[in-house]
PyMOL Python script that loads the backbone (N, CA, C, O; Angstrom):
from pymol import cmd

cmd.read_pdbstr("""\
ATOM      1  N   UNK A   1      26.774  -8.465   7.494  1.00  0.00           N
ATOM      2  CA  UNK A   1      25.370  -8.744   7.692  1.00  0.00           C
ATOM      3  C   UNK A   1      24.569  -7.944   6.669  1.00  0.00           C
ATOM      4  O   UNK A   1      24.635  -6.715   6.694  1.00  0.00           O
ATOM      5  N   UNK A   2      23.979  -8.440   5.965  1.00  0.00           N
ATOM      6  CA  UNK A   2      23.064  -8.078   5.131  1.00  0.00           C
ATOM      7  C   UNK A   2      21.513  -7.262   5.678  1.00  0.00           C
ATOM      8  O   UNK A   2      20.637  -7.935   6.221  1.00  0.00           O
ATOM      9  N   UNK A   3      21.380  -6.060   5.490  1.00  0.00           N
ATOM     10  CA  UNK A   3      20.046  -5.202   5.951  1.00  0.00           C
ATOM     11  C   UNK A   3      19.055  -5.973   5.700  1.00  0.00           C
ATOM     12  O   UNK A   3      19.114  -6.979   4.992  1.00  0.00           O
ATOM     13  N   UNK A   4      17.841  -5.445   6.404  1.00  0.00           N
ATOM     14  CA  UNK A   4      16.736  -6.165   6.367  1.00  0.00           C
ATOM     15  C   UNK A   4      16.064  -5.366   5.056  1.00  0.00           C
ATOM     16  O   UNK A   4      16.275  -4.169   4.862  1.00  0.00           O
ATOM     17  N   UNK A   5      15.429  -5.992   4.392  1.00  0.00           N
ATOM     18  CA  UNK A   5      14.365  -5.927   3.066  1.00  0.00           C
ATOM     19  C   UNK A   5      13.014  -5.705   3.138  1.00  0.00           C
ATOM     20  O   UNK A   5      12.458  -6.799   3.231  1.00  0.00           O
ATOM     21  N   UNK A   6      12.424  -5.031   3.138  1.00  0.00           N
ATOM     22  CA  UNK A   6      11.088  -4.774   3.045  1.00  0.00           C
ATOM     23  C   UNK A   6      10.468  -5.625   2.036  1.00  0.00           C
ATOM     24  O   UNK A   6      11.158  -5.917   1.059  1.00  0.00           O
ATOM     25  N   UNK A   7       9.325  -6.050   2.113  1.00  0.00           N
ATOM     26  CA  UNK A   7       8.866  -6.952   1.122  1.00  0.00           C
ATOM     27  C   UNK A   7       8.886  -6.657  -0.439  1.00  0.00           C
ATOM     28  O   UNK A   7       9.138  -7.578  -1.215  1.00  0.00           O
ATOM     29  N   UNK A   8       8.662  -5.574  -0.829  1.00  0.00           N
ATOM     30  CA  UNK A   8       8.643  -4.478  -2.293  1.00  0.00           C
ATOM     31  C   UNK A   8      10.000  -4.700  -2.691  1.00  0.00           C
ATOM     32  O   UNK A   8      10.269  -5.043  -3.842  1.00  0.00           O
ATOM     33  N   UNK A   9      11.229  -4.453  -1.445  1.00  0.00           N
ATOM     34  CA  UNK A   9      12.248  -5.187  -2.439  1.00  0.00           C
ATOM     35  C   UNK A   9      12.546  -6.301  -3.030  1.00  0.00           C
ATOM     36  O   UNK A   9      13.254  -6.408  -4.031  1.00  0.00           O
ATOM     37  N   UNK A  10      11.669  -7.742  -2.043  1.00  0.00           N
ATOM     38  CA  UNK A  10      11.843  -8.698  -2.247  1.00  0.00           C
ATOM     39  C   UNK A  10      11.289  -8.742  -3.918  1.00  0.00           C
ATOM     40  O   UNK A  10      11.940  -9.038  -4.920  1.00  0.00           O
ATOM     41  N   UNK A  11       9.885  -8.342  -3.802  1.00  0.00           N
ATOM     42  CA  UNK A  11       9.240  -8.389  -5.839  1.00  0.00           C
ATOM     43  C   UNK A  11      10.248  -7.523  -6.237  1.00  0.00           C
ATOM     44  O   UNK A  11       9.873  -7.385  -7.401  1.00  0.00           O
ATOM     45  N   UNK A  12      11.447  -6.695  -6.137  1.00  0.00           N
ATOM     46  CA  UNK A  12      11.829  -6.167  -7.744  1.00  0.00           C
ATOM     47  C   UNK A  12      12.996  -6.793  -7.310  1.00  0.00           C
ATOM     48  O   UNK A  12      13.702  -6.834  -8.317  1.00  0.00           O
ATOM     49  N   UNK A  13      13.461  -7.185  -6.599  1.00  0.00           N
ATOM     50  CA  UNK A  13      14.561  -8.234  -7.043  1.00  0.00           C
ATOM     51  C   UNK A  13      14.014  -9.485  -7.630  1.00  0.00           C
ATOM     52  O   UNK A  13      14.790 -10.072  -8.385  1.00  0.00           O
ATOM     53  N   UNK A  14      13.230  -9.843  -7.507  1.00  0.00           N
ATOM     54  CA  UNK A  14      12.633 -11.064  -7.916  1.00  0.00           C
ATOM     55  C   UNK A  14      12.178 -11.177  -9.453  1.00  0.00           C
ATOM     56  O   UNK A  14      12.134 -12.136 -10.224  1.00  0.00           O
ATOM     57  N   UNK A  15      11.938 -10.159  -9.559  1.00  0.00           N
ATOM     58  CA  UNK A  15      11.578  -9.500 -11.256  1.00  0.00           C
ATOM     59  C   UNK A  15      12.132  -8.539 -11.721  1.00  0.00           C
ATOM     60  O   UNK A  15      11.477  -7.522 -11.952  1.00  0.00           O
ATOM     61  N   UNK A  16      13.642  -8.611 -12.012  1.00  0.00           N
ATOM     62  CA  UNK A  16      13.954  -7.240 -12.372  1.00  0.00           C
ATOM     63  C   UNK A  16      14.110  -6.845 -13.681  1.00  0.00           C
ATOM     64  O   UNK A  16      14.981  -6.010 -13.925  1.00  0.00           O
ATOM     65  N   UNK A  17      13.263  -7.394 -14.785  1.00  0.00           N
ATOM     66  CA  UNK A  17      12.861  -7.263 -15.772  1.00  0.00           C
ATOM     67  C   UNK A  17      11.771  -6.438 -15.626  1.00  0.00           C
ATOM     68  O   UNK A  17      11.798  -5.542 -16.470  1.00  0.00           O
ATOM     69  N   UNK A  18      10.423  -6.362 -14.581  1.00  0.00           N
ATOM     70  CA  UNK A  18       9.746  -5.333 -14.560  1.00  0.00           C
ATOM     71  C   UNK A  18       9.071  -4.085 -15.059  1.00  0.00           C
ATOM     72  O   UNK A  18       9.513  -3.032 -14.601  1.00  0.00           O
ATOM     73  N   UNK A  19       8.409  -4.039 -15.631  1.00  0.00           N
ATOM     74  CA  UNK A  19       8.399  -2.645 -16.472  1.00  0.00           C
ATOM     75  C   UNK A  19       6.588  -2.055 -15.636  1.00  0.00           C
ATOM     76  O   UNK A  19       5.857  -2.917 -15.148  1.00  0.00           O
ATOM     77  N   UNK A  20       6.380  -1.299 -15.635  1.00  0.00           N
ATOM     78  CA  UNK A  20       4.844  -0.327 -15.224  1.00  0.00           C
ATOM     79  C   UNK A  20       4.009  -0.892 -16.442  1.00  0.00           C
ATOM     80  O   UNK A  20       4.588  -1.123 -17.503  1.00  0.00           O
ATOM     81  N   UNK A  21       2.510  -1.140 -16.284  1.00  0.00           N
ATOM     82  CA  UNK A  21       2.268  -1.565 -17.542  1.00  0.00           C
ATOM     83  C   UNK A  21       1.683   0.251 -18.257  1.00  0.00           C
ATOM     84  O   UNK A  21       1.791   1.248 -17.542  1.00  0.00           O
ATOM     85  N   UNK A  22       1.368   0.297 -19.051  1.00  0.00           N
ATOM     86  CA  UNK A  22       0.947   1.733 -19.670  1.00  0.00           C
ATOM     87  C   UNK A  22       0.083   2.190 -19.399  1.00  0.00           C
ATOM     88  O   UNK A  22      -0.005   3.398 -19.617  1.00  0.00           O
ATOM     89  N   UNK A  23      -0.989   1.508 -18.797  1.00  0.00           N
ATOM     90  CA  UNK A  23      -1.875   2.619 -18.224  1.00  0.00           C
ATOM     91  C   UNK A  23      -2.444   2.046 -16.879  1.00  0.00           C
ATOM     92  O   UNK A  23      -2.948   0.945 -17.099  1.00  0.00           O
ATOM     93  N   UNK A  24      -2.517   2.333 -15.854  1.00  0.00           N
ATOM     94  CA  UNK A  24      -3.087   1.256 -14.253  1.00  0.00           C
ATOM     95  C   UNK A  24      -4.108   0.877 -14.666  1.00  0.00           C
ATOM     96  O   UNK A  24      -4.891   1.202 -15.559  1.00  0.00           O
ATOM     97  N   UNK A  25      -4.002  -0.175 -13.602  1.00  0.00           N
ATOM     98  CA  UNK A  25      -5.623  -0.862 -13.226  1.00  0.00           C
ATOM     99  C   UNK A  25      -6.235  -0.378 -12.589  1.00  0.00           C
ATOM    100  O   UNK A  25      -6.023   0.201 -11.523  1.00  0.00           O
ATOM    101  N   UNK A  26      -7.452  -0.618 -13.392  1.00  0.00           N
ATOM    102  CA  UNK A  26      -8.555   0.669 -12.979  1.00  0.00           C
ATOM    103  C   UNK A  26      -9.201   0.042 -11.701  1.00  0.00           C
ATOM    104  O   UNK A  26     -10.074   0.666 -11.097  1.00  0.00           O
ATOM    105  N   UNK A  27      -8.753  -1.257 -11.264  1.00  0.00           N
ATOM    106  CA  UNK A  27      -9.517  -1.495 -10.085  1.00  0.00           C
ATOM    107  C   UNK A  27      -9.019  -0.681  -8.546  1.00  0.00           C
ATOM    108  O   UNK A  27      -7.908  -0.637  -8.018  1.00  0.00           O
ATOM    109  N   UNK A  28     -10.400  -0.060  -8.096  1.00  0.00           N
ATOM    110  CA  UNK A  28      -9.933   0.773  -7.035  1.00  0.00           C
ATOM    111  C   UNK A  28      -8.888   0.144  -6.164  1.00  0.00           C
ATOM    112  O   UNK A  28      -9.089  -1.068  -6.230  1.00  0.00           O
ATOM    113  N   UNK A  29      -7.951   0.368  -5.444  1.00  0.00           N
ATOM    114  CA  UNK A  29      -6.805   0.100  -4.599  1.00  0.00           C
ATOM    115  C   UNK A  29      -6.566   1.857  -3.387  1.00  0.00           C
ATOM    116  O   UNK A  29      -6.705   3.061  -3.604  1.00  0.00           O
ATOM    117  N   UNK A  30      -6.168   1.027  -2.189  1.00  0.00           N
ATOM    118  CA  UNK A  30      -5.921   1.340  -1.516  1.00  0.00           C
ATOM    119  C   UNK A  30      -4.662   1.442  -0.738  1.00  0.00           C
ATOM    120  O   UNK A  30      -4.394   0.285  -0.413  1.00  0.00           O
ATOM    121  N   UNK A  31      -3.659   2.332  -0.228  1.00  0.00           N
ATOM    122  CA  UNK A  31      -2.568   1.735   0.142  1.00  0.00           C
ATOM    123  C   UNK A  31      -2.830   2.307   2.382  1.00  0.00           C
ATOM    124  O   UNK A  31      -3.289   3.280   2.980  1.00  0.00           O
ATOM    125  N   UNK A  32      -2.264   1.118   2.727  1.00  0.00           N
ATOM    126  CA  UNK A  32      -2.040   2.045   4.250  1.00  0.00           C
ATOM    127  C   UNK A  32      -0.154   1.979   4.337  1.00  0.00           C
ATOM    128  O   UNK A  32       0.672   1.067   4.309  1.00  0.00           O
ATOM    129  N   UNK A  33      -0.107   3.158   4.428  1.00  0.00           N
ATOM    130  CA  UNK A  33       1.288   2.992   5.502  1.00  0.00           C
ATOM    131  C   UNK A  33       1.246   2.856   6.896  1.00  0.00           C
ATOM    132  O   UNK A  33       0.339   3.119   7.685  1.00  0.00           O
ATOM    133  N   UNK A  34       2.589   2.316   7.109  1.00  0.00           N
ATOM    134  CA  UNK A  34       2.614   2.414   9.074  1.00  0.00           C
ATOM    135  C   UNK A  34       4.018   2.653   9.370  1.00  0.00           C
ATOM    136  O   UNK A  34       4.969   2.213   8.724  1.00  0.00           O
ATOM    137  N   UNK A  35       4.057   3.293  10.270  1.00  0.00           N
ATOM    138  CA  UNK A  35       5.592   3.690  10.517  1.00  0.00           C
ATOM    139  C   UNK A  35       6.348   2.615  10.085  1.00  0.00           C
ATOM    140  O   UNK A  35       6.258   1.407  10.301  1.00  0.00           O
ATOM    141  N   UNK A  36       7.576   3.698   9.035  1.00  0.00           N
ATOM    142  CA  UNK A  36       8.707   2.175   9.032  1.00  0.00           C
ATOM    143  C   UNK A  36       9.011   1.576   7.413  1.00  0.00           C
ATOM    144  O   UNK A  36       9.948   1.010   6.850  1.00  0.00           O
ATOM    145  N   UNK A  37       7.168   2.222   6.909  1.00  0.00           N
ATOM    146  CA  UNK A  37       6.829   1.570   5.706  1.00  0.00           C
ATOM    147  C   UNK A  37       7.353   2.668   4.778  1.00  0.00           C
ATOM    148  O   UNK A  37       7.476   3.844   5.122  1.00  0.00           O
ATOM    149  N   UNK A  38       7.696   2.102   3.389  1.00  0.00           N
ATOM    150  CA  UNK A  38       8.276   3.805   2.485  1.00  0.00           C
ATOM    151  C   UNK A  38       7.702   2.841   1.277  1.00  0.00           C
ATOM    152  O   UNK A  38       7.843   1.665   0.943  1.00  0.00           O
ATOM    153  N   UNK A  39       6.778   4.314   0.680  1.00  0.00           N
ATOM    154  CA  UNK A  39       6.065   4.191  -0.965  1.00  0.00           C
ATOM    155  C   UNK A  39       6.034   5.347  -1.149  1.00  0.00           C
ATOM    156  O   UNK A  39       6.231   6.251  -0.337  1.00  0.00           O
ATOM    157  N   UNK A  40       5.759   5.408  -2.343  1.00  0.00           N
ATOM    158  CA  UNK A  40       6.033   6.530  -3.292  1.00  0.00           C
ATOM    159  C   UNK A  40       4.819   6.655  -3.999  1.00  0.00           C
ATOM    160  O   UNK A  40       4.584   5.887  -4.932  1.00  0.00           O
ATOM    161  N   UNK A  41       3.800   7.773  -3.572  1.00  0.00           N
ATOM    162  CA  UNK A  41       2.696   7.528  -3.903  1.00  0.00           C
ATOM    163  C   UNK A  41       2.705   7.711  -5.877  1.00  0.00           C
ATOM    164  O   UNK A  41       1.918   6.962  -6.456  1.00  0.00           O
ATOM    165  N   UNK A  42       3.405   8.487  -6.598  1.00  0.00           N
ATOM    166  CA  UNK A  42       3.789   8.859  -7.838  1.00  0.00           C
ATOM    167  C   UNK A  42       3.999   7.552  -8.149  1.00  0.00           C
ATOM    168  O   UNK A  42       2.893   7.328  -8.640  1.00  0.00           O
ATOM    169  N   UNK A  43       4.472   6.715  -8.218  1.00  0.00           N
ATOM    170  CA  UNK A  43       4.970   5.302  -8.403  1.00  0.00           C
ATOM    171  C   UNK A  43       3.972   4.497  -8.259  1.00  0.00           C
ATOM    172  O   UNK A  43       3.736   3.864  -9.288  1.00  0.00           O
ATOM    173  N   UNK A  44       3.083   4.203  -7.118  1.00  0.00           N
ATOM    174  CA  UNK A  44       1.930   3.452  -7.080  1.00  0.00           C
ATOM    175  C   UNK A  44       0.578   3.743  -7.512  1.00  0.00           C
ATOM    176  O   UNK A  44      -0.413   3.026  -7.377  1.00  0.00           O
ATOM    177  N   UNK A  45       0.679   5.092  -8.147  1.00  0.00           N
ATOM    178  CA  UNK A  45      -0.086   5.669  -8.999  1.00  0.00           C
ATOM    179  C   UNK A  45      -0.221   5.127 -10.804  1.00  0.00           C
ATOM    180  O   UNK A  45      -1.108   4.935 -11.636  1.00  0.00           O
ATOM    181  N   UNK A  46       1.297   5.053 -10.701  1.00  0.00           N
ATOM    182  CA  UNK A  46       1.757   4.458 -12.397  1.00  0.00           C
ATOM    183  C   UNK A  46       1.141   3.039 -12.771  1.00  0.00           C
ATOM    184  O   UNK A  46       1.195   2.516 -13.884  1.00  0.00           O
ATOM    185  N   UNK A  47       0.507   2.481 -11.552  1.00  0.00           N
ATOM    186  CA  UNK A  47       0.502   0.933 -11.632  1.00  0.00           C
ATOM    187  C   UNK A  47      -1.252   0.937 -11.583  1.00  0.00           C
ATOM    188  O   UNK A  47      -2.095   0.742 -12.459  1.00  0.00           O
ATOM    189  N   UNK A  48      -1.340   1.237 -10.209  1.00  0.00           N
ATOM    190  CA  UNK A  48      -2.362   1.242  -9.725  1.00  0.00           C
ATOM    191  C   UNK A  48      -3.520   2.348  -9.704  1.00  0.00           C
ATOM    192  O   UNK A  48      -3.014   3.469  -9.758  1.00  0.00           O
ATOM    193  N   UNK A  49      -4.947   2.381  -9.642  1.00  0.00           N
ATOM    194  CA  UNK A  49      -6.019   3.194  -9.304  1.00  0.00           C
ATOM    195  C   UNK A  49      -5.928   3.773  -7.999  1.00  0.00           C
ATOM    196  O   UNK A  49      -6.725   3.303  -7.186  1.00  0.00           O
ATOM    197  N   UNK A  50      -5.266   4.552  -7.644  1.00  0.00           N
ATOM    198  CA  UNK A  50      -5.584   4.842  -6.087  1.00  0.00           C
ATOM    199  C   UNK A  50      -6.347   5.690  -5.551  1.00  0.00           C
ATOM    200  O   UNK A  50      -6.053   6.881  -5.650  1.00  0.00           O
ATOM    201  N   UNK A  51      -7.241   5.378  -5.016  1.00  0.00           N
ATOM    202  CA  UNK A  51      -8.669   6.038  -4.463  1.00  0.00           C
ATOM    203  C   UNK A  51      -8.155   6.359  -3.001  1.00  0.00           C
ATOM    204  O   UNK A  51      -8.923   7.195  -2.525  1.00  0.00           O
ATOM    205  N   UNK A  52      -7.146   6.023  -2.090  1.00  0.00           N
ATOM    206  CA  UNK A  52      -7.433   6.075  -1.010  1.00  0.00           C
ATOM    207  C   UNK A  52      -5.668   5.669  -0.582  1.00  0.00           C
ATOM    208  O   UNK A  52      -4.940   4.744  -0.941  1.00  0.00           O
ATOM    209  N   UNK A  53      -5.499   6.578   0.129  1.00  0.00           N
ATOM    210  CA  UNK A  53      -3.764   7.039   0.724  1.00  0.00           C
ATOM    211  C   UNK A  53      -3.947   6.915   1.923  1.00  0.00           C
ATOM    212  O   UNK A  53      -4.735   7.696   2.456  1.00  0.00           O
ATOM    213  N   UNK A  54      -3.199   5.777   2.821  1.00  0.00           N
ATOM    214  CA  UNK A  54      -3.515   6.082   4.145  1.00  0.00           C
ATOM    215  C   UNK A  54      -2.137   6.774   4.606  1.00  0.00           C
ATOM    216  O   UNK A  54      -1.387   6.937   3.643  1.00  0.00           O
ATOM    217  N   UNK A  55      -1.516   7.303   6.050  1.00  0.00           N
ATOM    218  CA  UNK A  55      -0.436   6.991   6.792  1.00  0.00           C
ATOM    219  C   UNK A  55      -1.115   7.149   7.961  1.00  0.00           C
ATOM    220  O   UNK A  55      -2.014   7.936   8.256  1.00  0.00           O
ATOM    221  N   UNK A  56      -0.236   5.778   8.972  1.00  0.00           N
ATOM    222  CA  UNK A  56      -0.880   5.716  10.329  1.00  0.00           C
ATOM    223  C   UNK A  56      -0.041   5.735  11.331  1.00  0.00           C
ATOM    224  O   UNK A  56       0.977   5.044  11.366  1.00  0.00           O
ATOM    225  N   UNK A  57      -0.482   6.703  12.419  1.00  0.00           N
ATOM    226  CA  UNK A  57       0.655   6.955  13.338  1.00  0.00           C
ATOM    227  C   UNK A  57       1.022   6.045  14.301  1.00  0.00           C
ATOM    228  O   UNK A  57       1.485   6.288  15.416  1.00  0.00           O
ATOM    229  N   UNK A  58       0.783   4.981  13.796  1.00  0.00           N
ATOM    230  CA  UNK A  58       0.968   4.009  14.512  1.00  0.00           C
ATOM    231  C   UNK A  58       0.801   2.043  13.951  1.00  0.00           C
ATOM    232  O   UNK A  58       0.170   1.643  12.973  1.00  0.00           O
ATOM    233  N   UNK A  59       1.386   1.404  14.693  1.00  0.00           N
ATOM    234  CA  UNK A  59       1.010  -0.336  13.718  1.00  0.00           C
ATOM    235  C   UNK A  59       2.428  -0.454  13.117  1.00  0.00           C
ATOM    236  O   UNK A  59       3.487   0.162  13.234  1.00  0.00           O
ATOM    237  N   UNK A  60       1.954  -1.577  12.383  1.00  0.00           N
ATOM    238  CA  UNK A  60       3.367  -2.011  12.123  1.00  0.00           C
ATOM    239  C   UNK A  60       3.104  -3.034  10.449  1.00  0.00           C
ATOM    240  O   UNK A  60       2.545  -2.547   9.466  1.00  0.00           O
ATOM    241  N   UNK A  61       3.574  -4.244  10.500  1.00  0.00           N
ATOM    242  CA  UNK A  61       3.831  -4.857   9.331  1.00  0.00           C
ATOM    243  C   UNK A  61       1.729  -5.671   9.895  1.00  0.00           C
ATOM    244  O   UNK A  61       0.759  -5.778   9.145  1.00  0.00           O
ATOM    245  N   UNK A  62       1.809  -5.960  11.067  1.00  0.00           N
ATOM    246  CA  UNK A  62       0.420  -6.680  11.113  1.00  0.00           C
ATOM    247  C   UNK A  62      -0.365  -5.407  11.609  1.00  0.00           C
ATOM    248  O   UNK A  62      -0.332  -4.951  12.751  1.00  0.00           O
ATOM    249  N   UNK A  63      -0.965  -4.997  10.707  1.00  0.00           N
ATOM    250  CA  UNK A  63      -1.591  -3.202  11.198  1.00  0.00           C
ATOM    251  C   UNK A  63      -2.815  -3.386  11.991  1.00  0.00           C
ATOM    252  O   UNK A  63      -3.189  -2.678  12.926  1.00  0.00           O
ATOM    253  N   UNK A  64      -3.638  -4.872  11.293  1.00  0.00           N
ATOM    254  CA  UNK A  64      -4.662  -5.305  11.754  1.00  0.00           C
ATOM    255  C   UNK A  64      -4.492  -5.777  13.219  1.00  0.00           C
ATOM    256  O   UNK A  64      -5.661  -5.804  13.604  1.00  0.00           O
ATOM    257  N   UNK A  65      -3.848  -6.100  14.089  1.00  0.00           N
ATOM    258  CA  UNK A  65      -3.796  -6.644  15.096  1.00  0.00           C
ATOM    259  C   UNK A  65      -2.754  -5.386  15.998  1.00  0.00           C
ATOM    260  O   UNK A  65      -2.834  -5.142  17.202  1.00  0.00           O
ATOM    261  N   UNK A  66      -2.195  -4.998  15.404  1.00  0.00           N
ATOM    262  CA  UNK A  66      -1.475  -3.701  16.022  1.00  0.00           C
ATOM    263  C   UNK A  66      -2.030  -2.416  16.542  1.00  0.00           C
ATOM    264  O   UNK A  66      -1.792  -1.913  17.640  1.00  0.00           O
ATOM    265  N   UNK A  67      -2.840  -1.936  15.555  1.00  0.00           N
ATOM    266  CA  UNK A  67      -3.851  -1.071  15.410  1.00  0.00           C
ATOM    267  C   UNK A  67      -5.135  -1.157  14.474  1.00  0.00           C
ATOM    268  O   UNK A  67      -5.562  -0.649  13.438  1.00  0.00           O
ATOM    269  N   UNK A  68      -5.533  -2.156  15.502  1.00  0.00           N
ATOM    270  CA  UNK A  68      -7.200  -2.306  14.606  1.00  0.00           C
ATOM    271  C   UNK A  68      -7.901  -1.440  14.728  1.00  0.00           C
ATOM    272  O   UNK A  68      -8.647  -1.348  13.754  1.00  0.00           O
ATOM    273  N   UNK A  69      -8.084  -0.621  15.549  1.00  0.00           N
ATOM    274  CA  UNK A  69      -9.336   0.791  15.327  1.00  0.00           C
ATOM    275  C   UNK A  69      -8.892   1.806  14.150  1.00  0.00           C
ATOM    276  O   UNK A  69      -9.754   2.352  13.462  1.00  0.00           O
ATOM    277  N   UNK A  70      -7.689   2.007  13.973  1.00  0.00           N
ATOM    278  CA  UNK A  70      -6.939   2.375  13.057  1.00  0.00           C
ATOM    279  C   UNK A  70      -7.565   1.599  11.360  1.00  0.00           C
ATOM    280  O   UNK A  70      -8.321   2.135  10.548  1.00  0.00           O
ATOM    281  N   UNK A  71      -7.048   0.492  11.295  1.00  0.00           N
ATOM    282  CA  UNK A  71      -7.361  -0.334  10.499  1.00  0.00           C
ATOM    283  C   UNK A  71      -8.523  -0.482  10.088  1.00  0.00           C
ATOM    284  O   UNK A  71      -8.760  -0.309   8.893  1.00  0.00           O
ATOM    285  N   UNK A  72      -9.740  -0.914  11.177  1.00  0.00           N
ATOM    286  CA  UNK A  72     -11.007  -0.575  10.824  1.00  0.00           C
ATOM    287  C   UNK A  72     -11.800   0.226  10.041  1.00  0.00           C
ATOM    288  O   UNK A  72     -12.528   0.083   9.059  1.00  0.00           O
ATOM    289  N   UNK A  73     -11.435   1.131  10.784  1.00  0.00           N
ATOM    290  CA  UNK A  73     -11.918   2.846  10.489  1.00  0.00           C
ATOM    291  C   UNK A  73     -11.672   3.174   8.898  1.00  0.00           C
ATOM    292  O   UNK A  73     -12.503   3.721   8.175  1.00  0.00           O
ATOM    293  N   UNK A  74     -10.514   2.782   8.542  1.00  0.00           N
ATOM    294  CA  UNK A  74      -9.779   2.828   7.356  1.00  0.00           C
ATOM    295  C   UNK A  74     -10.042   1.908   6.219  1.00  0.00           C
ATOM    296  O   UNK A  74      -9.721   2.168   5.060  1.00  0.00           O
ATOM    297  N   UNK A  75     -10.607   0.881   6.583  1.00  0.00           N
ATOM    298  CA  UNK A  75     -10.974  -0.079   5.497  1.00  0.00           C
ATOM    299  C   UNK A  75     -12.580   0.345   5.137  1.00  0.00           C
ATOM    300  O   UNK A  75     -13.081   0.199   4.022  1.00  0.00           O
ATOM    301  N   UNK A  76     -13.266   0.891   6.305  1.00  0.00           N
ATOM    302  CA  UNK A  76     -14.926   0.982   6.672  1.00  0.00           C
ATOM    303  C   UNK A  76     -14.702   2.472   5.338  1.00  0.00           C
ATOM    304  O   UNK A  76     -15.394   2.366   4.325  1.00  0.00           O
ATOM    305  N   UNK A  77     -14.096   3.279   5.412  1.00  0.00           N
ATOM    306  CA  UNK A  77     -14.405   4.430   5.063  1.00  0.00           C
ATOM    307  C   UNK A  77     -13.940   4.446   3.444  1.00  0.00           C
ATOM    308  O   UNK A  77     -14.512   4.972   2.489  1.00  0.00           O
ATOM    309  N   UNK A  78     -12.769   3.720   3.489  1.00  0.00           N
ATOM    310  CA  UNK A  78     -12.222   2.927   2.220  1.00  0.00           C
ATOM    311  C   UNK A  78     -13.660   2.439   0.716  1.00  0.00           C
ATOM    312  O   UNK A  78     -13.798   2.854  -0.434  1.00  0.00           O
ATOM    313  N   UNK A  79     -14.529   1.295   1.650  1.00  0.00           N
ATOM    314  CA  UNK A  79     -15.691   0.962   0.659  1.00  0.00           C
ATOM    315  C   UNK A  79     -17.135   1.851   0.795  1.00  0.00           C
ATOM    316  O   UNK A  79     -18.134   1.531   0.151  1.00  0.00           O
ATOM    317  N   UNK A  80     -17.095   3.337   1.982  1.00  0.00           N
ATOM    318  CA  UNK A  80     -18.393   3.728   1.622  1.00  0.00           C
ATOM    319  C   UNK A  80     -17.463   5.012   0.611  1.00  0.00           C
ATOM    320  O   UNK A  80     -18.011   6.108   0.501  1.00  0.00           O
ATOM    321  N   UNK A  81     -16.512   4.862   0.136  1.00  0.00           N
ATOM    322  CA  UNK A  81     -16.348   5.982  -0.955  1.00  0.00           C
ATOM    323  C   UNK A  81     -16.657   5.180  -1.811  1.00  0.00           C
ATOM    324  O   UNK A  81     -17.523   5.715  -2.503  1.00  0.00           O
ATOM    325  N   UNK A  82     -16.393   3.973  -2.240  1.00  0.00           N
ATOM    326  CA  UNK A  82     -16.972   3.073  -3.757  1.00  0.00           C
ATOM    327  C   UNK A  82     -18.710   2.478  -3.707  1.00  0.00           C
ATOM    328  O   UNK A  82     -19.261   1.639  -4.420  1.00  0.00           O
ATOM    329  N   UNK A  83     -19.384   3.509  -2.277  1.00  0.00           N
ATOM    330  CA  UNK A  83     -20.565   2.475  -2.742  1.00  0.00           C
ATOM    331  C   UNK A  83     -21.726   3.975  -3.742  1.00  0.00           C
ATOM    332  O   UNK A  83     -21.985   5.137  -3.432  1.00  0.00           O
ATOM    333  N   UNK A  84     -22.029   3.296  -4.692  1.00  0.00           N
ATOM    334  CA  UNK A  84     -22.346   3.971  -5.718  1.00  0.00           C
ATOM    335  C   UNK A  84     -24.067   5.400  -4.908  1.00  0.00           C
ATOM    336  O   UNK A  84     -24.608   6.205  -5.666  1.00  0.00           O
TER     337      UNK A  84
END
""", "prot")
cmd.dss("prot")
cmd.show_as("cartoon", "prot")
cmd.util.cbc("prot")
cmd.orient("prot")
């Protein structure tokens, strides 16, 4: 029986030509974890702008419906750091 895959493996098997491009996109990004979930914030740094690191003690793959006050809270606080 073959393990279950997290979606992130599904894209680098899918592209495993892949390379980081040289410098991220500067568009702000956000990541949430939820139990269960594994990133590497050094790594999603190489790619991406990251303004905003979540981990949540709770939720799952649907975080929004799992833990929406969680979720909320986190997206709300997410855009008053980008409002100028």
């Amino acid at each position: 029986m073959r393990p279950a895959i997290r979606s992130a493996g599904l894209y680098r098997e899918s592209a495993p030509d892949w390379a980081p491009p040289a410098t991220p996109d500067p568009t702000p990004t956000g990541f949430a974890l939820v139990p269960g979930d594994t990133a590497v914030r050094r790594h999603a740094e190489r790619v991406h702008n990251v303004v905003r690191w979540s981990e949540y003690p709770r939720g799952g793959h649907y975080a929004a419906l799992q833990a929406p006050d969680l979720f909320v809270q986190d997206v709300r606080e997410s855009f008053l750091g980008l409002r100028p």
